[in-house]
Every structure is written in C-alpha cells, then in structure tokens.
N, C-alpha and C positions, 0 to 999 in steps of 0.2 A: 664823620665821614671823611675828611679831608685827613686826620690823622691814619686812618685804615690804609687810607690809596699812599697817603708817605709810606706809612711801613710797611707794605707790599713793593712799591716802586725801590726801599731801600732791598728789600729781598731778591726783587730782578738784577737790581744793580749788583749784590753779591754774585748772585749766579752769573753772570756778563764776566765779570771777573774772573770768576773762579774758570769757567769755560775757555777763556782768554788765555789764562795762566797756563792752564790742563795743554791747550793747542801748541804753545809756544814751548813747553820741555816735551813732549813728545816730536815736535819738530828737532829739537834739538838734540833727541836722540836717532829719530829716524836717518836723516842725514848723515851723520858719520856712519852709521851701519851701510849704507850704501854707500858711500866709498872705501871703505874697510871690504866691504865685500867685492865691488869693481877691483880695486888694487891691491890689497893683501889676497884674497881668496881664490883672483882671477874669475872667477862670476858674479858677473852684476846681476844683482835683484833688481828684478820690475816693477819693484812694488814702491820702491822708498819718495819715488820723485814725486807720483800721482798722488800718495799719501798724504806728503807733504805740501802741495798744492791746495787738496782739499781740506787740510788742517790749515791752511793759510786766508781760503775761503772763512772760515767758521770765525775764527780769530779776527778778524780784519772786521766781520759786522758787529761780533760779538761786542770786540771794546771800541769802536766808534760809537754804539748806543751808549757806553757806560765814559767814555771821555765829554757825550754830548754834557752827561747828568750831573759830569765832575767838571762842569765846566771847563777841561782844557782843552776844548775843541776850538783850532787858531785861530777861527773868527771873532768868538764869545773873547778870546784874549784881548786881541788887539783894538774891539768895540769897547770892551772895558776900560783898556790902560790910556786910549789916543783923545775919543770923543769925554767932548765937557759935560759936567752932568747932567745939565738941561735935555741934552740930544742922547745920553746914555740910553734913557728908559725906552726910547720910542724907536731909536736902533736896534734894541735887543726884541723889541717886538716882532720887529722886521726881520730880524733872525731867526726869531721862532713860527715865523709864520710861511717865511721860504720854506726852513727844515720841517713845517709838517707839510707841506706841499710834496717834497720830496721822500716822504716818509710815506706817504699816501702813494706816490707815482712804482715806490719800491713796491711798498704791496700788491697795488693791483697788477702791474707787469710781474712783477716777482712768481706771482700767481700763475700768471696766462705761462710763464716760460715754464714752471714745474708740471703744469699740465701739459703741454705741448711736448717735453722730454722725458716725462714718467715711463716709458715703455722703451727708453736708451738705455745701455748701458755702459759700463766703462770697461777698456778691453783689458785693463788689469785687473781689475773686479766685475767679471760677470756677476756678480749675486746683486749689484748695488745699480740702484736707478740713478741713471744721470739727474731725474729730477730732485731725485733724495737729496744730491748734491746741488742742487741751487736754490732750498730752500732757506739756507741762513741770509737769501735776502730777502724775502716777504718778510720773515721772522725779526730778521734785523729791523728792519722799515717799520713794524709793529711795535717795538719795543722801543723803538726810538721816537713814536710818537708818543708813548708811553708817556715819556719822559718828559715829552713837553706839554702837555697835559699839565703832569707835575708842575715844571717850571713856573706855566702860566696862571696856572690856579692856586697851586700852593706860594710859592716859589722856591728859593734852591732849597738846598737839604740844611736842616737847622743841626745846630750845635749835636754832636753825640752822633750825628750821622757816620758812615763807613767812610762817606770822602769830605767831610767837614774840612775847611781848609779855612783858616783866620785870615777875612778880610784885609788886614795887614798886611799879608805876605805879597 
C-alpha cells in the first residue's frame, strides 16, 4: 500500500512540475506579445496581462506543492541544515503539521471563495468563471497535503525518485 500512494504521489509530483513548467514558458511568451503588440503594432491586447496573472496563479500553487515534496521549501531547509539532530525529527514534525493545518485551511476556504465567485467573470474572458480561476488553491492545499501524508507516513522520496537528491548535498 505505501509503495502505490509513493508512486502515485511521485506521479502528482510529475504533474505539479510539468503544469509549473507548461505556466512559466507560456508566461514567457505571452508577455512579450503584449508588448510587441503595445509598442511595435501600436495596439495593446487585453488579454496578455490577465493571462499571465492567471498562469502565475496556477504556477505559484502548482510548484509550492511540488517544492514542499522536494524538500526545497525554506523552512524544511533551514530546520534541516541550523537545528542538531536531536531537535531535527520533532521540528520537521512541527512543520509538517503547521503545513497540513494550512493545507486544510487552503481547501476548505479555497472552496467557500470558488463557490461564492462561480457565477463572476473576468472582463477579458467573459466565457471564464472567476471561480475557475481560484481553484488552483483548494487544488493546491490538496495536493500539498498529499504530500505530507507522504512525508509523514512514508518519508521522503527514495532513491530513483524524480527529485531524489543525495543527502550529501
């Protein structure tokens, strides 16, 4: 059982990635199209900024769930490298139990705002519910409890994982 929820969690963790990745070059094309259009074409499109917003939204939860799982999330750093080992294991507990605390707090509010803005829209995309757009944080908050789940019950990601990184380093 515990081996299934790893390679499942290594599979969300792909996809967090890959989603992550996907936001951040499509940001990086959008944005100079909008000013290439502003200043070469003399008409600014409407679309590049709220675009790029909303890919900054998706981006932003997507790889904090997957920084939490790769351990470079600052906190997990600096508990790791400052505190002596004694205090190391029951620190990171503490971390991991703030972060489902908050992981929890992201769902159920995350929740309550995409119901409460399902029926907004955005005025550069009418077709698109403002709540469509606040859902990578319930999503997020999910996935990132996921993770500590993981953490807690398995622990990190073993050797051969996608973010395996040698203790050493």
């Amino acid at each position: 059982m515990k081996a299934g929820y790893a390679w499942a969690m290594e599979g969300l963790y792909r996809l967090c990635v890959a989603i992550a990745g996907i936001c951040i070059v499509t940001m990086t094309i959008v944005i100079p199209w909008g000013v290439y259009a502003r200043y070469v074409l003399n008409r600014g499109s409407q679309w590049p900024e709220p675009l790029a917003v909303l890919l900054m939204i998706i981006f932003t939860f997507a790889a904090a769930a997957a920084c939490y799982r790769a351990n470079a999330h600052i906190s997990v750093a600096v508990i790791r490298d400052l505190l002596p080992p004694r205090l190391r294991r029951l620190a990171l507990l503490a971390v991991d139990a703030l972060m489902a605390l908050l992981s929890l707090f992201m769902v159920i509010w995350g929740i309550q705002l995409v119901q409460t803005t399902w029926y907004q829209v955005i005025a550069e995309f009418p077709w698109l519910s403002t709540g469509v757009t606040y859902m990578p944080i319930p999503l997020g908050g999910a996935i990132t409890f996921l993770f500590i789940v993981e953490q807690v019950l398995i622990g990190p990601p073993p050797p051969g994982s996608f973010v395996y990184r040698d203790p050493a380093d």
